[in-house]
N, C-alpha and C positions, 0 to 999 in steps of 0.2 A: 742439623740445619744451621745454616752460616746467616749471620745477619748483615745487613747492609755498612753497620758500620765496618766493618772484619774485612770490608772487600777492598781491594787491593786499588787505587786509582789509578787508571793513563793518564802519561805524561801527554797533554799536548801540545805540537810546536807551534810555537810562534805564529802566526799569520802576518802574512802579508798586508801594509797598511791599507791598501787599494781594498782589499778582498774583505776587509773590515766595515768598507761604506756602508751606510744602509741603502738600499736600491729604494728607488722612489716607487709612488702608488701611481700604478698603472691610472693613465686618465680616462675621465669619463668621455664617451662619443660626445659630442657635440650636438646641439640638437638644430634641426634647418630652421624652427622657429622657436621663439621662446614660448613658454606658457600662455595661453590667453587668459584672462580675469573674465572671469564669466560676471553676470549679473542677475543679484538674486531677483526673486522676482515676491514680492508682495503677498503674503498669505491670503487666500480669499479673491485676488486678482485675479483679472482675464488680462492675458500676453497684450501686450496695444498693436495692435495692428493697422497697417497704411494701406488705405485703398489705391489703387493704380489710377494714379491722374486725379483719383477725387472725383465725383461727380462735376460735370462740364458746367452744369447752371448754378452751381453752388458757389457762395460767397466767399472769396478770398480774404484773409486780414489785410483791411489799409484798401480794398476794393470788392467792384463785384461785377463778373462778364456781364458786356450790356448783351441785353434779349436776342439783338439783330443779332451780335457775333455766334451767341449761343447758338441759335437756329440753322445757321450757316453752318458749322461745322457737325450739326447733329444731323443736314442735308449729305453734309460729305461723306458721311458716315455712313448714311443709308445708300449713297451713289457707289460709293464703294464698295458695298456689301452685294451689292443685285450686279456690280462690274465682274466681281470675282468669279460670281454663278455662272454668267455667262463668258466672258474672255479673259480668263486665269492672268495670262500674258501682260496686257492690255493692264489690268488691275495691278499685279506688280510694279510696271510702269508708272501708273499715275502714284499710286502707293509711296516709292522713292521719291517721287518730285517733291509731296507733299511733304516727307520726313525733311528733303534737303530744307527746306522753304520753311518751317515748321522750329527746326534748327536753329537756321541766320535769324528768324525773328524773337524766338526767344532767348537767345545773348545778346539780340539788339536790346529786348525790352528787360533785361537783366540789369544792363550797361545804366541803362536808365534809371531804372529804379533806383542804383548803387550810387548814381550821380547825383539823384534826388534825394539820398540821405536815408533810402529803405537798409534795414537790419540784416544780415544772412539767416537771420530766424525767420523774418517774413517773408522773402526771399524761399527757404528751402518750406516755410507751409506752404506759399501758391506753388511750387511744384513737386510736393509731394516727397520730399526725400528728407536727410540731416541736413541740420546745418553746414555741418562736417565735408557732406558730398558737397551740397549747393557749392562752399565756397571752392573746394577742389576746382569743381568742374567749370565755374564761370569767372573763376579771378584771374584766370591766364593772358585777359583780353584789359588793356589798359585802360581805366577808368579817366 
């Protein structure tokens, strides 16, 4: 039995200085988004959740819809509902008008409020979103 020292070594040539680089590390894919930061939530909590619109006769911070308005569009509501039953078409139509109109008046009454010194917190509680969005979606329009 021959031992490792007894073994005879190759000579090896030389290399090439190029062939001596060390090759870099293969890069990582890139990812299309970065990570999100989730947020923890509370031991013991329930998730907060946003009701859609908020109840219409319910109190706004810094206001509260007067009666007549409320009435009025809780009529709209019902006129729409019994349109749809009966003329699909017809109901989509008035439907869009209202959204257009529904729209322009509230960035008019955004504009306003923004002018009259209201918060983007109070702001995104009367319509139910972030503050985050409110300001997104209503600061486009020159104050």
């Amino acid at each position: 039995m021959v031992s490792w020292k007894w073994k005879e070594r190759e000579e090896v040539p030389p290399q090439h200085p190029a062939a001596r680089r060390v090759q870099p590390r293969p890069r990582r894919a890139l990812r299309a988004h970065p990570p999100v930061a989730r947020r923890r939530r509370t031991p013991g909590c329930a998730p907060r959740r946003r009701s859609p619109a908020s109840d219409i006769s319910a109190g706004v911070r810094g206001g509260q819809i007067p009666d007549d308005v409320a009435d009025t569009i809780e009529r709209l509501r019902v006129q729409l509902a019994a349109l749809a039953d009966s003329r699909p078409l017809a109901a989509v139509e008035a439907a869009a008008r209202v959204e257009k109109l529904g729209t322009a008046r509230l960035q008019h009454a955004v504009t306003s409020a923004v002018r009259n010194g209201a918060s983007w917190t109070a702001i995104s509680s009367a319509t139910g979103t972030t503050r985050q969005a409110a300001h997104q979606r209503f600061s486009k329009v020159p104050f």
